[in-house]
Backbone as CSV, one residue per row, in Angstrom:
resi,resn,N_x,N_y,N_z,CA_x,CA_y,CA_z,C_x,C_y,C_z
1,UNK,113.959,56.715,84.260,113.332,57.894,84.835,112.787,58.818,83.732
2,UNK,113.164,59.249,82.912,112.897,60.032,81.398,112.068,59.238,81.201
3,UNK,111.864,58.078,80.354,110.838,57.938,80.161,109.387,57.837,80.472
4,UNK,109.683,57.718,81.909,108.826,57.729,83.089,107.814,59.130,83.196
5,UNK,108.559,59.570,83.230,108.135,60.983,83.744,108.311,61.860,82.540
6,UNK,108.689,61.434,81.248,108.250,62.525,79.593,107.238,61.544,79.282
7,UNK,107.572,60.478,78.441,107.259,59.781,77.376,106.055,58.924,77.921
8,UNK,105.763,58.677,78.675,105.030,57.441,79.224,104.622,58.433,80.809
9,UNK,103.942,59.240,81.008,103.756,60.265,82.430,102.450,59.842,82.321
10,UNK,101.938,59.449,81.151,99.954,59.440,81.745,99.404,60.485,81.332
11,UNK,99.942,61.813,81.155,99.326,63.165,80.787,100.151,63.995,80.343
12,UNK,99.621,64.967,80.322,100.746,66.244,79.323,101.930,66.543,80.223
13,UNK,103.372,66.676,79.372,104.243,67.490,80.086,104.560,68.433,79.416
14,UNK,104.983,69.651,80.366,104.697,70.919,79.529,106.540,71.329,79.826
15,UNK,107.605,71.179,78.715,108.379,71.177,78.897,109.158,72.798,78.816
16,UNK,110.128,73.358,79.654,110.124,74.994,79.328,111.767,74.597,78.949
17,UNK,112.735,75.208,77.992,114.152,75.529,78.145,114.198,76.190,78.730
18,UNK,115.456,75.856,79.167,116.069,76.592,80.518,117.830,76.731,80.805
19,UNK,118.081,77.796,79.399,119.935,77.336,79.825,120.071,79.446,80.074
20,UNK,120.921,80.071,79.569,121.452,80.938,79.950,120.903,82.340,79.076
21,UNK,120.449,81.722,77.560,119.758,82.208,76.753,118.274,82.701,76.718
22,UNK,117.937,81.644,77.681,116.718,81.171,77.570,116.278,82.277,78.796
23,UNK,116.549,82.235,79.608,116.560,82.674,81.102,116.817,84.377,80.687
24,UNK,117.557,85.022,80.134,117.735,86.044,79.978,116.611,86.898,78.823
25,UNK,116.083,85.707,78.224,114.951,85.803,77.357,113.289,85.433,78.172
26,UNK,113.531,85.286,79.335,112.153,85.197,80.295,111.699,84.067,80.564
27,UNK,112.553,83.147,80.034,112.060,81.693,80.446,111.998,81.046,81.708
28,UNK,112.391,81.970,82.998,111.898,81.610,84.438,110.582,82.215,84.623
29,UNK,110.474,83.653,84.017,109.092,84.446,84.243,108.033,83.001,83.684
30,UNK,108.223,82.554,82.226,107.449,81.776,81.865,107.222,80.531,82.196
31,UNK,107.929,79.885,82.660,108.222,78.647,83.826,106.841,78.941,84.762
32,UNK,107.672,80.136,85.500,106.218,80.172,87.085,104.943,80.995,86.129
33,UNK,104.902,81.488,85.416,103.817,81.045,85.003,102.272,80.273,84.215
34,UNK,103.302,79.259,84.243,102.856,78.212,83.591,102.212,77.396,84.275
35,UNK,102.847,76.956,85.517,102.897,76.647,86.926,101.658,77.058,87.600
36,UNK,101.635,78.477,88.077,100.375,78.971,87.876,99.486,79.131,87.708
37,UNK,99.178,78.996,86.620,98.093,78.456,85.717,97.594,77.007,85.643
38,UNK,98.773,76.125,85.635,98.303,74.493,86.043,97.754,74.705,87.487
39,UNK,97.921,75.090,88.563,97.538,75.412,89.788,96.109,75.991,89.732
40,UNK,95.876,77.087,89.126,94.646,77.944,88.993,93.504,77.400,88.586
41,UNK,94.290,76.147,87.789,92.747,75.507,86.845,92.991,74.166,87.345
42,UNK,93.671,73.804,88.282,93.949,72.485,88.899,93.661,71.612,87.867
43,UNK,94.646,71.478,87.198,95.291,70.828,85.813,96.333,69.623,86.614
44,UNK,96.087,68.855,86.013,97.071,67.801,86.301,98.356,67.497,85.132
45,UNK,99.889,67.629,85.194,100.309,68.063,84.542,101.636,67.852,84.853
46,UNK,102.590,67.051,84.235,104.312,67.106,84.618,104.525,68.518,83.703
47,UNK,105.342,69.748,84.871,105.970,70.493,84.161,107.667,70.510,84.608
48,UNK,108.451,70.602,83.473,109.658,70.190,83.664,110.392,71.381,82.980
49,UNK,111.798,71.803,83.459,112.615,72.491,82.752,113.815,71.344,82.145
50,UNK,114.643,71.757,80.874,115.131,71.259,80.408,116.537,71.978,79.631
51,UNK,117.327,71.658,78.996,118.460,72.422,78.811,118.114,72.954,77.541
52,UNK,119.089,74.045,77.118,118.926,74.967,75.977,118.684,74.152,74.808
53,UNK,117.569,74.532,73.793,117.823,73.856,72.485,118.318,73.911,71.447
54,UNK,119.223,75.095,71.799,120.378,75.580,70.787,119.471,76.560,69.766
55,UNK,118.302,76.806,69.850,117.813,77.696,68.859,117.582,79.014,69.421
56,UNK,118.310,79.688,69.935,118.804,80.953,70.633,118.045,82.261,70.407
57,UNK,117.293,81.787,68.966,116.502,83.103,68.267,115.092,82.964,69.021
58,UNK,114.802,81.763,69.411,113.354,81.109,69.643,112.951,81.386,71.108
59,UNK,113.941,81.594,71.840,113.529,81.829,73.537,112.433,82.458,73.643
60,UNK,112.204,82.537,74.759,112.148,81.183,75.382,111.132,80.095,75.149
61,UNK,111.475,78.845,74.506,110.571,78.187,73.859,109.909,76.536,75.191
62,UNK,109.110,77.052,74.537,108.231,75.371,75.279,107.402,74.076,74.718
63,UNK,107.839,72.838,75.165,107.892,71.755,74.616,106.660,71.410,75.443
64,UNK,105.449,70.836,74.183,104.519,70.104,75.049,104.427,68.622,74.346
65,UNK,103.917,67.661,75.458,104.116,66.508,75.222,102.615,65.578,75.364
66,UNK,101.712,64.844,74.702,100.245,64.858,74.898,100.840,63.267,74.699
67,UNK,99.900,62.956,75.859,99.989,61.039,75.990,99.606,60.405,74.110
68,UNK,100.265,60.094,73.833,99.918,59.545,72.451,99.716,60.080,70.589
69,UNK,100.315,61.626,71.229,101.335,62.707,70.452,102.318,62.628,69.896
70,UNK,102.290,63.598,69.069,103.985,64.266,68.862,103.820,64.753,69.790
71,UNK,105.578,65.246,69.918,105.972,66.442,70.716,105.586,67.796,70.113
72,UNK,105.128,68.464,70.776,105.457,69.991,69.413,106.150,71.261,70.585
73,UNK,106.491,71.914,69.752,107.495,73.202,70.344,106.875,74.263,70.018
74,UNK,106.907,75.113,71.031,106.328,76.435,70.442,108.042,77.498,70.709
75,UNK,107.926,78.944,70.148,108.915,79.863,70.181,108.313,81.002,70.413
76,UNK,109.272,81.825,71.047,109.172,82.745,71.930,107.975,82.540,72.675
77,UNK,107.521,82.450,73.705,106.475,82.194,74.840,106.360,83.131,75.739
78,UNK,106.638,84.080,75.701,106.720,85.041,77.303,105.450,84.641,78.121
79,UNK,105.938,85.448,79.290,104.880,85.166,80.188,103.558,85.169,80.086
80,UNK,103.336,86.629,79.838,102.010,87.252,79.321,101.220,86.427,78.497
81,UNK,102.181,85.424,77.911,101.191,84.794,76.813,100.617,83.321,77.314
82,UNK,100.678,83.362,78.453,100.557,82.200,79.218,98.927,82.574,79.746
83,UNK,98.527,81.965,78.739,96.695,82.454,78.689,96.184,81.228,79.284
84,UNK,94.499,80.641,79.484,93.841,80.216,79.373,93.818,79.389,78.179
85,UNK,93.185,80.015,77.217,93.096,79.698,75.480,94.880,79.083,75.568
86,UNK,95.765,80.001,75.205,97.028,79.316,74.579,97.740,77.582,75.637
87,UNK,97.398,77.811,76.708,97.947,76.870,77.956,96.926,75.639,77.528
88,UNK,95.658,75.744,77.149,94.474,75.059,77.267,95.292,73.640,76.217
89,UNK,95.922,74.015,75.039,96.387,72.883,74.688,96.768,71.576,74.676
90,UNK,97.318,71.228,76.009,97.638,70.154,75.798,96.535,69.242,76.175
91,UNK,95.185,69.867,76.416,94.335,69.197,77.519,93.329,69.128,76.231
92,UNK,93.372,69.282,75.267,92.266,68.874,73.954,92.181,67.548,73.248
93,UNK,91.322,67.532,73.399,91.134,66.314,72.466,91.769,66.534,71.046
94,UNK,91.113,67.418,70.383,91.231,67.819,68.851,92.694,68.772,68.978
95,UNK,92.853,68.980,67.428,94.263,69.838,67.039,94.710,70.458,68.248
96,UNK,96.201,70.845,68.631,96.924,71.951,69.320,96.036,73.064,68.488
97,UNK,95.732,73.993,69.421,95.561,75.562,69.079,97.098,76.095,69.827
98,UNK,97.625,76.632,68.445,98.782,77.231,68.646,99.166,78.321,69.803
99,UNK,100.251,78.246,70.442,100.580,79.427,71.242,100.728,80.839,70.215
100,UNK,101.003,81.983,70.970,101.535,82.938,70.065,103.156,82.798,69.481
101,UNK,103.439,82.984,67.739,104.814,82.936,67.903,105.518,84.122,67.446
């Protein structure tokens, strides 16, 4: 199933932490709106929550995953920053344009 649906999905998954840290640091605000935004621009897109990554300073951070990528992580993500431009990432051909960190 993991691999199914991370590693091998066909398209980007846009992964959010999600433990106790994370959540108190806005990582549900940033979840739905991420969500959102895949909706708004009818983006096709596995978005998944996942457990804390132990880097507690970084909340709430998000994992994107591009068919034939690295993984890369971004830190601190709030909502607000859940742009057009910064979201547009995983859907490029060329380099990640970085989120804000």
């Amino acid at each position: 199933h993991w691999q199914r649906t991370y590693r091998n999905a066909g398209k980007p998954v846009i992964i959010v932490g999600w433990d106790s840290s994370s959540v108190a640091h806005g990582a549900v605000e940033t979840f739905f709106a991420i969500r959102q935004w895949l909706a708004d621009n009818h983006l096709d897109a596995v978005l998944r929550r996942a457990g804390g990554w132990g880097a507690y300073y970084a909340d709430p951070q998000v994992g994107i995953i591009r068919p034939g990528a690295p993984r890369i992580r971004y830190k601190q993500v709030p909502a607000a920053t859940v742009t057009a431009r910064a979201m547009s990432a995983p859907y490029e051909a060329s380099a990640v344009t970085a989120l804000p960190r």
